[in-house]
Every structure is written in structure tokens, then in C-alpha cells.
N, C-alpha and C positions, 0 to 999 in steps of 0.2 A: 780955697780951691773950688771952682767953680763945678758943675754935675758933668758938665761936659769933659774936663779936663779928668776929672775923676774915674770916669770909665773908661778911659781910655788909656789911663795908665793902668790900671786892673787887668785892663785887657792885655796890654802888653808886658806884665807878671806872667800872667797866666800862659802867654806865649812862650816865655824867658825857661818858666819852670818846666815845658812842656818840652822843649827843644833839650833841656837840659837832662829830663829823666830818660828820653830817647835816649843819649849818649850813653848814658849810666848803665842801662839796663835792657841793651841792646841784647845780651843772650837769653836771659828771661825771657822775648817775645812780648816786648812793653808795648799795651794797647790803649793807653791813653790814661788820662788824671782827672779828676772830679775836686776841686775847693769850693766849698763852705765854712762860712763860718758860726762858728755856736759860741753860746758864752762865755766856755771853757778856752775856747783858741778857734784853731783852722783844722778842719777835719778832712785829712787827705786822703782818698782814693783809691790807688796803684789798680789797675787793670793789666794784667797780665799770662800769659802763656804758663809759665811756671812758678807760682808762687815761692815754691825755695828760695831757688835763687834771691830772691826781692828781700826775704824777710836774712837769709843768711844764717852760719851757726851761732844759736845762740841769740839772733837778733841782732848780730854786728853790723850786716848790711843796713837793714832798716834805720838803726839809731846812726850810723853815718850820714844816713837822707835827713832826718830830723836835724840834724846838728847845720848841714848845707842847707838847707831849705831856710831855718832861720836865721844864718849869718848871714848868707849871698842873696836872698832873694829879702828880706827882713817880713818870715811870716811868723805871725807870731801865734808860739807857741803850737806847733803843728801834731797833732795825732793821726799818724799814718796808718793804714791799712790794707790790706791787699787783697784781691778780689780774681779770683783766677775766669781765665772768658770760655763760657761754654761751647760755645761754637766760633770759634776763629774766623772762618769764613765769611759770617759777617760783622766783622770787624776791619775798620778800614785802614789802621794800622798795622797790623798784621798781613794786610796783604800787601801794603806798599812795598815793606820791610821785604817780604818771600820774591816782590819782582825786582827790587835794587840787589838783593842776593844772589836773585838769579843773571841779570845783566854783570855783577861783577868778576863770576866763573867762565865767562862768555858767551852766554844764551842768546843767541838770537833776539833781538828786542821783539820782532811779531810774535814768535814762537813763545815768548815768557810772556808778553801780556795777554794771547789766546788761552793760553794753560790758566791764568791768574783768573779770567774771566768765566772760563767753564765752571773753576771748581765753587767761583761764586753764585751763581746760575744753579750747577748741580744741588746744592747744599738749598736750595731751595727762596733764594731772593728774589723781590718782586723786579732790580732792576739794578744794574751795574754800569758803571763808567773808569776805563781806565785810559788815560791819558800820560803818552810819555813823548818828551820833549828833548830837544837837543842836537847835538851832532852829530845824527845817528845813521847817512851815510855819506854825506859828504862836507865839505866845510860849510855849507849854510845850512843853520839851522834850521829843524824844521818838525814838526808833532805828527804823532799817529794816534789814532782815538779809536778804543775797540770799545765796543757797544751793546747791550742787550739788554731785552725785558723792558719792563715799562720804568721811564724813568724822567717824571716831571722836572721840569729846570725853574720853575716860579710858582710861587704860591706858598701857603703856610705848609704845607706835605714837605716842599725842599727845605724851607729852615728849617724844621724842626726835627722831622722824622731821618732827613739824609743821612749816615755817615760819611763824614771827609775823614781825608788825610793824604799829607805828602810827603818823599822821601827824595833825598839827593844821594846820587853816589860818581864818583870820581871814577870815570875811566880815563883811558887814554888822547880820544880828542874831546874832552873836556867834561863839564858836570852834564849827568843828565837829567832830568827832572820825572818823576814821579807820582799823578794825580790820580786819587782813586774816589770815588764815589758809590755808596751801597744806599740802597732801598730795601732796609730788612724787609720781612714778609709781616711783622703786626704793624704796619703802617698806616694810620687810620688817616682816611680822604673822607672829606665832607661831602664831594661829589657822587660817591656809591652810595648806592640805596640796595641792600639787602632786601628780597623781596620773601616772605615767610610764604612754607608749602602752605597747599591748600588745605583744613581738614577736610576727613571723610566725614559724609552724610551721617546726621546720625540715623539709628534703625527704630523708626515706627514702634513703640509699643504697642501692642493690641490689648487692653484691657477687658478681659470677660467679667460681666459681674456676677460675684458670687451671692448665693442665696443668701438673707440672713437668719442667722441661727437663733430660734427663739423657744424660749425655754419649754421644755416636755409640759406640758398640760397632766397635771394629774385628775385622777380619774373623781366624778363626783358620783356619789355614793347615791345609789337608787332611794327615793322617800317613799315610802309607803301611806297612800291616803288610805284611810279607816272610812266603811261605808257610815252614811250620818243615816236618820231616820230621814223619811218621805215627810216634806212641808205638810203641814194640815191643808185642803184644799181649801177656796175661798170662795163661796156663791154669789154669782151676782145679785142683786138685788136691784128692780128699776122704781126707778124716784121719779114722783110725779110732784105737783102743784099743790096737792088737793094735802088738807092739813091733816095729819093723825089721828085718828080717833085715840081718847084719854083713855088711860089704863085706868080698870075698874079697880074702887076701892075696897078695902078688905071687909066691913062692913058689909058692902053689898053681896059681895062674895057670897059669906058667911049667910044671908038671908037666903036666899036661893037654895 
């Protein structure tokens, strides 16, 4: 089997399965399926309004999906689980499902997809799209498309980030169709640039300098000088050229 033919029948499982768990668990408030697969088997999903319902007493409900999912659909080996949706509103199954319910008691189709649109809006979406389709009031077909908020139609924002979903319900002049589109609000665009406040200025320190601290000088102790004796004085004496007369000798002395 070729890559091409391969995803495409995947794709169309996962459509088979998805159409199918709608049916099943249409009071639940069934909001869509998640498959993967791990080494163990196929690890299934259930998004849901009310998980009860989904799992059953006992688990009856659930292990009847595991038993259908790998006879009719052949997944193998599936561990299901169920996942209840915090906020409804954006969830695009859940609202399909609240406007097919309300067009089958008789609502007004503008009046049901205005109500479906506000509470999507209210509830805080960057962007909604509901689209309904059919013979809605005379024999030629024909769509009304209610609109708000911001809501890209190309680029990676709409694959990825959109919620689809669609619902048919059976009136009297015939099926009507069901197209709903959400733009939750964590929806990340490449295109916005966040721009961060400005800081405040920071405040000037003013640094005084401090003296520094140097250590107490201790006191130095008075020396007492002791008076000395008066130098001998010294006479001058002048020195001439003229050679000394010889000291007389003691002989002579002694004659004299």
C-alpha cells in the first residue's frame, strides 16, 4: 500500500469512527475522538459533556465501545477513556449538536444560530462561524452564515488552531446542514507581536562617602631626658708656618 493510499484510508477510519461515536453517544454531549496509537494498541479519547453516561454502570457502556470499535472499525486493541469538556462553548461539537436540537423543536434557524453565536462570543472566543444550509424557506436551497470576532480562513492559525464540526438533522423539507467554526481564545498567530511595558527609570543612587575608620591611636608616653653635663669648652688655637720650638729636656730643666 502505497503513503498515499494509506492516509487516506486512516482518514476515512477515523471519519467512520467519529460519525459513529456521534450516534452512540448523542446524550452524553459527544465532543469529539482523539486516536493514537502506542505499543500497547490504540489509545482512544472520548471528549465529552458527561462522562457517566460514556463510561456506564459498571463500565458496560465503555467495554461495548471497545468490543465495536475492534470488530467494525478493526482497531486494534483500543483503551478507551473519557475526558469530560470544560467549557462547551468552545467546542465545536457541542454547538453543532445545541443548533440541530434547536432547529428540530422548531426554532427559528436565524434565531438558533444568533443564540448559538452569542453564547460562543460571550464565553470568550477570539472568533466564530456558524453556517447552516438547506431548505430553510423555500424549495431552493439556500445558506445563512452568522459571523463574529476575528476569524482567519487560510494560513496555519485555520488548520490547526480552528475547531470544525458538522451536524445534519432531518426536518420536514428536508436535511439541513449544520457548519460551525470556533477560534478558541489560546490561539497562537505568528503575525502578533506582543510588545512588553516599558520599565520604570531606575532611581539614581547618590553615594556619600563615608569617613574611614582608623584605628584609636594610643597615647605615647612622655620620655623624660636627664640633663647631661656642659661639653668641656674647646680653645682655639692659631697655626702658623713657623716650626715649634723643641721641648726642653729634663736635664736641662734640672740644671737651671
Amino acid at each position: 500500500m502505497s503513503i498515499v493510499k494509506r492516509f487516506i484510508t486512516e482518514s476515512i477510519k477515523r471519519t467512520e469512527i467519529d460519525e459513529f461515536l456521534e450516534k452512540k453517544l448523542e446524550r452524553a454531549g459527544y465532543g469529539g475522538v482523539n486516536l493514537s496509537k502506542t505499543p500497547l494498541g490504540t489509545h482512544v479519547v472520548i471528549y465529552a459533556m458527561r462522562p457517566g453516561l460514556v463510561i456506564g454502570r459498571g463500565g458496560e457502556t465503555i467495554k461495548e465501545l471497545a468490543q465495536a470499535l475492534e470488530q467494525n472499525f478493526k482497531v486494534a486493541n483500543p483503551q478507551i477513556s473519557v475526558s469530560e469538556i470544560e467549557v462547551p462553548e468552545f467546542n465545536a461539537h457541542v454547538i453543532a449538536s445545541r443548533v440541530a436540537s434547536a432547529l428540530e423543536r422548531g426554532v427559528h434557524f436565524r434565531r438558533a444560530g444568533f443564540w448559538a453565536l452569542n453564547q460562543v462570543m460571550e464565553a470568550g472566543a477570539l472568533g466564530a462561524e456558524i453556517v447552516i444550509s438547506g431548505k430553510l424557506r423555500t424549495e431552493r436551497a439556500r445558506f445563512e452564515k452568522f459571523r463574529a470576532g476575528y476569524f482567519p480562513r487560510c494560513g496555519e492559525p485555520a488548520l490547526r488552531a480552528m475547531k470544525k464540526a458538522e451536524a445534519h438533522v432531518q426536518l420536514k423539507p428536508g436535511i439541513i446542514g449544520i457548519r460551525v467554526k470556533i477560534m478558541p481564545p489560546d490561539a497562537y498567530f505568528p503575525d502578533k507581536v506582543e510588545i512588553a511595558p516599558a520599565l520604570p527609570p531606575e532611581e539614581e543612587k547618590i553615594t556619600v562617602p563615608t569617613p574611614k575608620t582608623t584605628p584609636k591611636q594610643e597615647a605615647i608616653p612622655a620620655i623624660e631626658v636627664e640633663e647631661s653635663a656642659p661639653e668641656p669648652e674647646v680653645q682655639a688655637t692659631e697655626v702658623t708656618d713657623e716650626p715649634a720650638a723643641p721641648a726642653p729636656k729634663p736635664e736641662e730643666e734640672a740644671k737651671e
